[in-house]
N, C-alpha and C positions, 0 to 999 in steps of 0.2 A: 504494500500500500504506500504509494506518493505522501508525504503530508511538508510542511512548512514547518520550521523549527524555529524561534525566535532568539536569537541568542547574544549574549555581550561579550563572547571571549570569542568572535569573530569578527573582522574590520571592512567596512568598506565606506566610502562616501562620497558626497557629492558637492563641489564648489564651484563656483562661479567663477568663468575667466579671469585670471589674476588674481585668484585669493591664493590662500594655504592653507589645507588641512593638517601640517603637524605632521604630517608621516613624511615616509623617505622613498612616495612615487616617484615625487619631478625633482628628489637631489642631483647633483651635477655628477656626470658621471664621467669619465677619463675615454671611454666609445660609446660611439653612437651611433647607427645606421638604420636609415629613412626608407621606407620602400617608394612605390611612383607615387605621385601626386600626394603624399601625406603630409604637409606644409599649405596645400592649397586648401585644404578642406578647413572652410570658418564658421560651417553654422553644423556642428555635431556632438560627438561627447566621444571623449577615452574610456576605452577598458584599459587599466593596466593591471598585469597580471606577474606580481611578482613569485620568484620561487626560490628555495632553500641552494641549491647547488646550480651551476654553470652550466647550462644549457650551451648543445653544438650548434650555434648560431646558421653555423654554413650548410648545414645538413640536416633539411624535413625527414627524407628517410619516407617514415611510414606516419611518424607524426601526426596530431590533429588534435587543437582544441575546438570544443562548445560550448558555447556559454548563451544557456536559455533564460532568457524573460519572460515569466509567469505575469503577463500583464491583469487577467482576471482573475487572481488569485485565487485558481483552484487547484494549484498542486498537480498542472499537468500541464504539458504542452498542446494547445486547441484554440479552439476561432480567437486570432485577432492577436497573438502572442508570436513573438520576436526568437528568434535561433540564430545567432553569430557562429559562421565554421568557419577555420583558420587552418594552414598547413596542405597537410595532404587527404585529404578528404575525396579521392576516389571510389575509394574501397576496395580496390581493384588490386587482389592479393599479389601479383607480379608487377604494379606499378610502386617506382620508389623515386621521390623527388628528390635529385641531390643538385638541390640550390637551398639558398639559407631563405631563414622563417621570414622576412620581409619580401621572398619573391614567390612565397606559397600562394595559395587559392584562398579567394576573400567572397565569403559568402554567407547575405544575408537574406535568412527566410523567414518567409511570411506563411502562419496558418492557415488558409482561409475556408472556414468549415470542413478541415481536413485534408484541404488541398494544399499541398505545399508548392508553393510560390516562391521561386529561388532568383534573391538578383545577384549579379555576379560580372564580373567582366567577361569578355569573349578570348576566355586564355583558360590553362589546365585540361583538367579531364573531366568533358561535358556531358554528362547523361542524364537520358530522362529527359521529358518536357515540363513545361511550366517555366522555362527559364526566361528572364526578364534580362538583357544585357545594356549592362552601360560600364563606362570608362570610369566613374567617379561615385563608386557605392561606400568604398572607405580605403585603409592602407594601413601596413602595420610598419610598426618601428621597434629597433632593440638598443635598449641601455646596460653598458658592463659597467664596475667600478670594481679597480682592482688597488691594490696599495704594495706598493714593492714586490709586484710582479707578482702577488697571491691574488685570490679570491676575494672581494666583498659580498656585492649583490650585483643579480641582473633582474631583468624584467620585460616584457614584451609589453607591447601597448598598442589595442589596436581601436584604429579612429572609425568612427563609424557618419558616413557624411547624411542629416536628415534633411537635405539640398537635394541631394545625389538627381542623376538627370536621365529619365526614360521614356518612351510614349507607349506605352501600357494602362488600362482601363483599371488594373488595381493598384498605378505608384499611389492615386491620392489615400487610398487604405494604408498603403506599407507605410508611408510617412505620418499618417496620423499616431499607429503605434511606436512608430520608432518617436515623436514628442512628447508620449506617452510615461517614457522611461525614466526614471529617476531612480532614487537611494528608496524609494517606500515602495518600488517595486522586487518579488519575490526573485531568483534567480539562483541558477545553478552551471558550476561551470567541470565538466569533464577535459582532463589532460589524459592523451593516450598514446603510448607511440606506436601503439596501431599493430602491436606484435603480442605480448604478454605482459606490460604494465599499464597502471592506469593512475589517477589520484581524481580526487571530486572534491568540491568546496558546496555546501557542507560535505557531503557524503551522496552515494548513486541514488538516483530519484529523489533525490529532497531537498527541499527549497529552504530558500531565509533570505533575510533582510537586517538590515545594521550596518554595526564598524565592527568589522572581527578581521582575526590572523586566524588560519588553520594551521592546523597539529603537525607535529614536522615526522615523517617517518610511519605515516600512515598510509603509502599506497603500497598497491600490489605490485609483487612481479619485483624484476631486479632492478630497474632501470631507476636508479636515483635521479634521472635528467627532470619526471616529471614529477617532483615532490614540490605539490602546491603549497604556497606560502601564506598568500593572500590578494587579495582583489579591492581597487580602489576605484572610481568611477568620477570622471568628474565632465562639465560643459566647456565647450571652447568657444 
C-alpha cells in the first residue's frame, strides 16, 4: 500500500530567486558542468539532488532517476500528476549510455487519466507514443566540491523549464501542473543504476513532504554511487 509519510528528519524546500535556505545546495563548488540550454531557462524551478558518495559524472551507464509529484495527494501517480526521468531511461536491457548525466534523456510526464504524456527532446531512445517534442522542457547540471584532491559533496540538479515551448492540445494541462509544484507538494524520488541497486527518498512507493536528509546506507544492491542524501527544491 502507497501512503504519505510526514516527517522532520527529512529536508527539502522551496525559495525564491535569490534567497537562501541555509543548506549547502547552491554552495560554491570547485566543478561544474551545464548541460544545453540550462542557463536559458528563467521561468522554472531546480531539483537538486544531493548524494552521500561521488557519482561517475561521465558515465549514465544504465542509470536513471525519478522523481514523482503527487500533485493530488493521493499517494499515487494518476490524473494531473508530474514524473521527472533523468539519465538513461530506455529500458532497453543492451542499451548503455556512456556520456555523462548532463547529456542523458530529460523527461517530463504528464498523467492524463492514465495516459502518459511524455515531453522530451527529439534525442535518446524514443518509444512508445504520446510523445510531445521540444528543445526546451528542462537540462541538468552537476556540482563536485573536492578539498585537496579528496571528496566533499556533489549533486545533480535538474531545471525543469514551466515556459518550455510545444504545439500540443495538452502543453496548457502539462504547465498548469508543473505551476502547481511546490514544497507542500507530496513526492518521491527513485535513484537506480538500472542493474541491481537502487535508493528512494523517503522509501519505494511513499510519498512526503518537508525539509529532510535521508539515511545514509540504506539502498540496495552494491553500488554506493546511488546512496540518496537529500532533495532541495527551489524557483528560478
Amino acid at each position: 500500500m502507497k501512503k504519505i509519510i510526514y516527517s522532520t528528519i527529512l529536508s527539502m524546500s522551496l525559495v525564491a530567486c535569490g534567497g537562501s535556505d541555509g543548506d549547502e545546495s547552491y554552495s560554491p563548488v570547485n566543478y561544474q558542468s551545464n548541460g544545453l540550454g540550462f542557463n536559458d531557462i528563467t521561468n522554472g524551478f531546480d531539483v537538486a539532488i544531493h548524494l552521500y558518495n561521488q557519482l561517475n559524472e561521465k558515465q549514465i551507464e544504465k542509470g536513471n532517476i525519478t522523481v514523482t509529484f503527487d500533485l493530488n495527494h493521493n499517494s499515487t501517480f494518476d490524473d494531473g500528476d508530474i514524473r521527472i526521468k533523468v539519465g538513461n531511461t530506455s529500458k532497453v536491457p543492451n542499451i548503455y549510455y556512456e556520456t555523462n548525466w548532463t547529456g542523458g534523456d530529460f523527461i517530463v510526464e504528464y498523467n492524463k487519466a492514465g495516459t502518459i504524456m511524455s515531453v522530451r527532446p527529439n534525442s535518446g531512445v524514443i518509444v512508445g507514443s504520446n510523445n510531445i517534442l521540444t528543445n526546451d522542457i528542462g537540462s541538468v547540471a552537476y556540482r563536485l566540491t573536492t578539498f585537496n584532491g579528496g571528496f566533499v559533496s556533489n549533486y545533480l540538479i535538474f531545471r525543469i523549464n514551466r515556459a518550455f515551448t510545444a504545439t500540443h492540445a495538452d502543453v496548457p494541462l502539462i504547465k498548469q501542473s508543473l505551476n502547481l509544484i511546490s514544497s507542500a507538494t507530496p513526492f518521491n524520488i527513485e535513484f537506480s543504476d538500472g542493474v541491481s541497486s537502487a535508493d528512494y527518498i523517503p522509501a519505494k512507493d511513499v510519498f512526503s513532504q518537508g525539509t529532510f536528509t535521508d539515511n545514509q546506507y540504506d539502498y540496495t544492491g552494491n553500488n554506493n554511487e546511488i546512496d540518496l542524501k537529500s532533495i532541495s527544491i527551489r524557483n528560478i
